[in-house]
TORKOL-4160 file (C-alpha; in steps of 0.2 Angstrom, whole numbers, padded with zeros to 4 digits, m for minus):
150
<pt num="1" X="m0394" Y="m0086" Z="0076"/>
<pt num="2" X="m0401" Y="m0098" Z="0065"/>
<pt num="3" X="m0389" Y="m0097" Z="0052"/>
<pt num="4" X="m0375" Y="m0100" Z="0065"/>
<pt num="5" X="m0382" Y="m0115" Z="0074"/>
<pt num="6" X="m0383" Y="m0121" Z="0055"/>
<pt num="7" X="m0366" Y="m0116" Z="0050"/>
<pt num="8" X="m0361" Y="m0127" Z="0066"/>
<pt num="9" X="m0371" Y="m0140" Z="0062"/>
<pt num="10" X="m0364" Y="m0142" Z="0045"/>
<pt num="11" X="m0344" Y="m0138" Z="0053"/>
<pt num="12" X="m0348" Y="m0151" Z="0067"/>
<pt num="13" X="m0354" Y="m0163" Z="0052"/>
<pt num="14" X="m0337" Y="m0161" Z="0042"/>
<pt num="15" X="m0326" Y="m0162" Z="0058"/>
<pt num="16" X="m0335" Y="m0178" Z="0062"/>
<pt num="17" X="m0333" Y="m0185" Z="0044"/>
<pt num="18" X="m0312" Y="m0181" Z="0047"/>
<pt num="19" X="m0315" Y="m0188" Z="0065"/>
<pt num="20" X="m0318" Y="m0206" Z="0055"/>
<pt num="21" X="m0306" Y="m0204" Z="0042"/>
<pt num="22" X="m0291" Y="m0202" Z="0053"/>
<pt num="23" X="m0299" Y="m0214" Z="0065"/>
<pt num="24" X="m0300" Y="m0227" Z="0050"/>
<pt num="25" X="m0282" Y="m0224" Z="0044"/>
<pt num="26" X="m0276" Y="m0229" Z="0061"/>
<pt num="27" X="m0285" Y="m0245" Z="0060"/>
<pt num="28" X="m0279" Y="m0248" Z="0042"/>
<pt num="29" X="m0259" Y="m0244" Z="0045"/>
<pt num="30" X="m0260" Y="m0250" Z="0062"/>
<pt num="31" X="m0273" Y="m0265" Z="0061"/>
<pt num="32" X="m0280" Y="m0261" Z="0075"/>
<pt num="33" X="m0300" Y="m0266" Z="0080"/>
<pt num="34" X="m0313" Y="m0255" Z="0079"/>
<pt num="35" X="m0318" Y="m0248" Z="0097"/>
<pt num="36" X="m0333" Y="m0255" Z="0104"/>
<pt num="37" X="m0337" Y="m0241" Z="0116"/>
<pt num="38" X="m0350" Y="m0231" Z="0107"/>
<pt num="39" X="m0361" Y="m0248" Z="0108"/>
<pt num="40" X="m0355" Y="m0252" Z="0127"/>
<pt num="41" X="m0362" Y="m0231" Z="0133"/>
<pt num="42" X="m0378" Y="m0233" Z="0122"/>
<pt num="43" X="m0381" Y="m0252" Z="0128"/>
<pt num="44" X="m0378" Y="m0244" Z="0144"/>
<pt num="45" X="m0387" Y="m0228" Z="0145"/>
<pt num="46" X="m0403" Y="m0238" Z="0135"/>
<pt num="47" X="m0402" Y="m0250" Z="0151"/>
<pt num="48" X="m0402" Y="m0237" Z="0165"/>
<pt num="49" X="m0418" Y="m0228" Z="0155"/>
<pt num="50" X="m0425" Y="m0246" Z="0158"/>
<pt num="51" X="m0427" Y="m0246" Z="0140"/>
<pt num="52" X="m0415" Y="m0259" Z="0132"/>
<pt num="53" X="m0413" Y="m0266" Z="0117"/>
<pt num="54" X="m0418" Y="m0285" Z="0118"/>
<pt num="55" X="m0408" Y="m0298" Z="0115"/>
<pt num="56" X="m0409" Y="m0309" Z="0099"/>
<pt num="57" X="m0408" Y="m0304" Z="0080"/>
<pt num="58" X="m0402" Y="m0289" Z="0076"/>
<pt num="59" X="m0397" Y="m0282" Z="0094"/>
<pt num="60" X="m0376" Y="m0283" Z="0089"/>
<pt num="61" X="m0380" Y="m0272" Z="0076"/>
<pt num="62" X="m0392" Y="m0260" Z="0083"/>
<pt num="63" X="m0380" Y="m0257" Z="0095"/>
<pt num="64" X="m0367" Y="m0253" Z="0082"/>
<pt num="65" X="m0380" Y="m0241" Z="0074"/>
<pt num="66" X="m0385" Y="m0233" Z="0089"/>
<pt num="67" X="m0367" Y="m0230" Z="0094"/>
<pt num="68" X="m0363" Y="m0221" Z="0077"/>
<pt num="69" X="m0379" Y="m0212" Z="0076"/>
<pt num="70" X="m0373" Y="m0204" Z="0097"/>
<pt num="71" X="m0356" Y="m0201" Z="0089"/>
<pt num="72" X="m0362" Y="m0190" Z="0074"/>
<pt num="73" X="m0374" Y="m0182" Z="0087"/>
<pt num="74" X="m0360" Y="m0176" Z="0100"/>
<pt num="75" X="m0350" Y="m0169" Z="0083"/>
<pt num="76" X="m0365" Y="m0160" Z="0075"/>
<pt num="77" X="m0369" Y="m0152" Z="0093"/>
<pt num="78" X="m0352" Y="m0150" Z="0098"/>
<pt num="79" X="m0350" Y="m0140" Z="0082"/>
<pt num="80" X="m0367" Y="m0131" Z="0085"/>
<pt num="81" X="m0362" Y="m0126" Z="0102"/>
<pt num="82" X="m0343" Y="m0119" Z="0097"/>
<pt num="83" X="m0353" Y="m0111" Z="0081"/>
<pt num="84" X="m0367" Y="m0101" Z="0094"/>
<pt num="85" X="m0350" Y="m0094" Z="0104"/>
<pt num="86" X="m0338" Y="m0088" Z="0091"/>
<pt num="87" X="m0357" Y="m0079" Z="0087"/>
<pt num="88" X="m0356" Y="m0072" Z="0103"/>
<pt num="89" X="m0338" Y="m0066" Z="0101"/>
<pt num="90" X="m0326" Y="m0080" Z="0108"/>
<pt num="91" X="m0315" Y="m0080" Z="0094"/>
<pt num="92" X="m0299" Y="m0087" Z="0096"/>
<pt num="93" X="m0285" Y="m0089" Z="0084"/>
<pt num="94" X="m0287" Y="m0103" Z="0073"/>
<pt num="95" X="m0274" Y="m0113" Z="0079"/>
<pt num="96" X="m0282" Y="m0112" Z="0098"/>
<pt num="97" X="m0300" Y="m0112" Z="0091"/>
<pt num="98" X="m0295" Y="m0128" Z="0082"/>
<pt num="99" X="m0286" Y="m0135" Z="0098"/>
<pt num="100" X="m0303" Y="m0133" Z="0111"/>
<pt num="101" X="m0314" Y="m0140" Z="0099"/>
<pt num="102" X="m0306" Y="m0156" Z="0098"/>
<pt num="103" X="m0304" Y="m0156" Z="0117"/>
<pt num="104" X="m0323" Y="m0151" Z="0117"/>
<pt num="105" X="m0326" Y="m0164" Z="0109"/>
<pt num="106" X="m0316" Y="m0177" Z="0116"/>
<pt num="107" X="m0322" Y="m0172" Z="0134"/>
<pt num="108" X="m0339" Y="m0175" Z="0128"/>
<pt num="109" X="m0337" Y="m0192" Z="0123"/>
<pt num="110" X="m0323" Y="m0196" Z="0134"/>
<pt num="111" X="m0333" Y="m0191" Z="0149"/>
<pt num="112" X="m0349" Y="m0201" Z="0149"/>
<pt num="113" X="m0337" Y="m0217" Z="0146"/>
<pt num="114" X="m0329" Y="m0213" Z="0162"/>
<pt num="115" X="m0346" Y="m0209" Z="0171"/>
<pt num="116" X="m0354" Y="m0224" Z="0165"/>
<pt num="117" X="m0338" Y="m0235" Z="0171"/>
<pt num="118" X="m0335" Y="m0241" Z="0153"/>
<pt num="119" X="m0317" Y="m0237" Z="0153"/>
<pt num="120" X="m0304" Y="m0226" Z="0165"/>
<pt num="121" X="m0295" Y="m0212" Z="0155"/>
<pt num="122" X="m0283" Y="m0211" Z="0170"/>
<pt num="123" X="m0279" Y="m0231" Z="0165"/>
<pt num="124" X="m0277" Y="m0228" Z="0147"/>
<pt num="125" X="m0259" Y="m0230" Z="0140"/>
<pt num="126" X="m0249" Y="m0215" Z="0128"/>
<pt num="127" X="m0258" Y="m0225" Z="0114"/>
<pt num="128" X="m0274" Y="m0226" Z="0119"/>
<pt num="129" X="m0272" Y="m0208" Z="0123"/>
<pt num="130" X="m0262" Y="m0202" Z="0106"/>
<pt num="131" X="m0278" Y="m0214" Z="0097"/>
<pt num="132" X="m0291" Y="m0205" Z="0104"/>
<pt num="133" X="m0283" Y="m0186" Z="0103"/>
<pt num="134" X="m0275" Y="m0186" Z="0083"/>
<pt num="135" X="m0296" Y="m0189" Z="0078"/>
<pt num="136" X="m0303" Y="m0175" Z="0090"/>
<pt num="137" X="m0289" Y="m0163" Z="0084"/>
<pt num="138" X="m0292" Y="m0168" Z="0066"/>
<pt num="139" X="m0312" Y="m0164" Z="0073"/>
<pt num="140" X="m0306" Y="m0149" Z="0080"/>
<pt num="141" X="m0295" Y="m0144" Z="0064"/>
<pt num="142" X="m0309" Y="m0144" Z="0051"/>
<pt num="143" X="m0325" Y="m0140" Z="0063"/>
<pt num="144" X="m0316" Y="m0125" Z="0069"/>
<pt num="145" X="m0309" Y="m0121" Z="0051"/>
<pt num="146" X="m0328" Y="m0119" Z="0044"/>
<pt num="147" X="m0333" Y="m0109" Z="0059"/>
<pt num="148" X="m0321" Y="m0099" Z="0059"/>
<pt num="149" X="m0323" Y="m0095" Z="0037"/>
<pt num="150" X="m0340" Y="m0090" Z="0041"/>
């Protein structure tokens, strides 16, 4: 079981990594910003824990950090998590496989901005959506990829 919790670790780790190339593209073809919701949940979440950060010095990019830091964590567990089920024989074809673990992913972080009343998925526009789903199927793509080679 340990090997595969690795294995997915290191699958959700790569996916992650393709996650932020194609997520940089778009913002170097498109010139679009980058997103400022990771910092808004962890800002958010550290408040409602009655632990936020403080303000002054530093707290811009703390938030930034933070906000990648939960971004790398929901890929390595999301790969961790699809790794321990293909171990326990959901196993897909690769194309399907690839498919639900980038909506796995995206539901994951997707969710907890809508819970948190950061931003409504049902207000987003066909690009907000098409931005968001072309990273989580690159995700999908490679995490599932390594997985599935294993």
């Amino acid at each position: 079981m340990f090997r595969s919790i690795a294995r997915g670790c290191a699958a959700g780790a790569a996916g992650t990594t393709a996650l932020n190339a194609v997520s940089y593209l778009d913002m170097a073809l498109r010139g679009r910003p980058s997103s400022t919701t990771p910092e808004a949940v962890v800002d958010k979440l550290t408040t409602e824990a009655g632990h936020p950060l403080p303000d002054g010095d530093g707290r811009d990019n703390r938030l930034s950090g933070m906000g990648a830091l939960a971004g790398i964590a929901v890929g390595v567990g999301t790969g961790a998590v699809v790794s321990l089920l293909h171990r326990a024989g959901v196993r897909p074809p690769a194309w399907l496989g690839a498919v639900l673990t980038g909506a796995l992913a995206m539901t994951l972080t997707d969710v907890p901005i809508a819970g948190l009343d950061i931003s409504d998925p049902r207000t987003w526009s066909a690009a907000d959506w098409t931005a968001d789903a072309i990273p989580h199927l690159a995700y999908g793509l490679v995490s599932y990829q390594v997985i599935a080679s294993g």
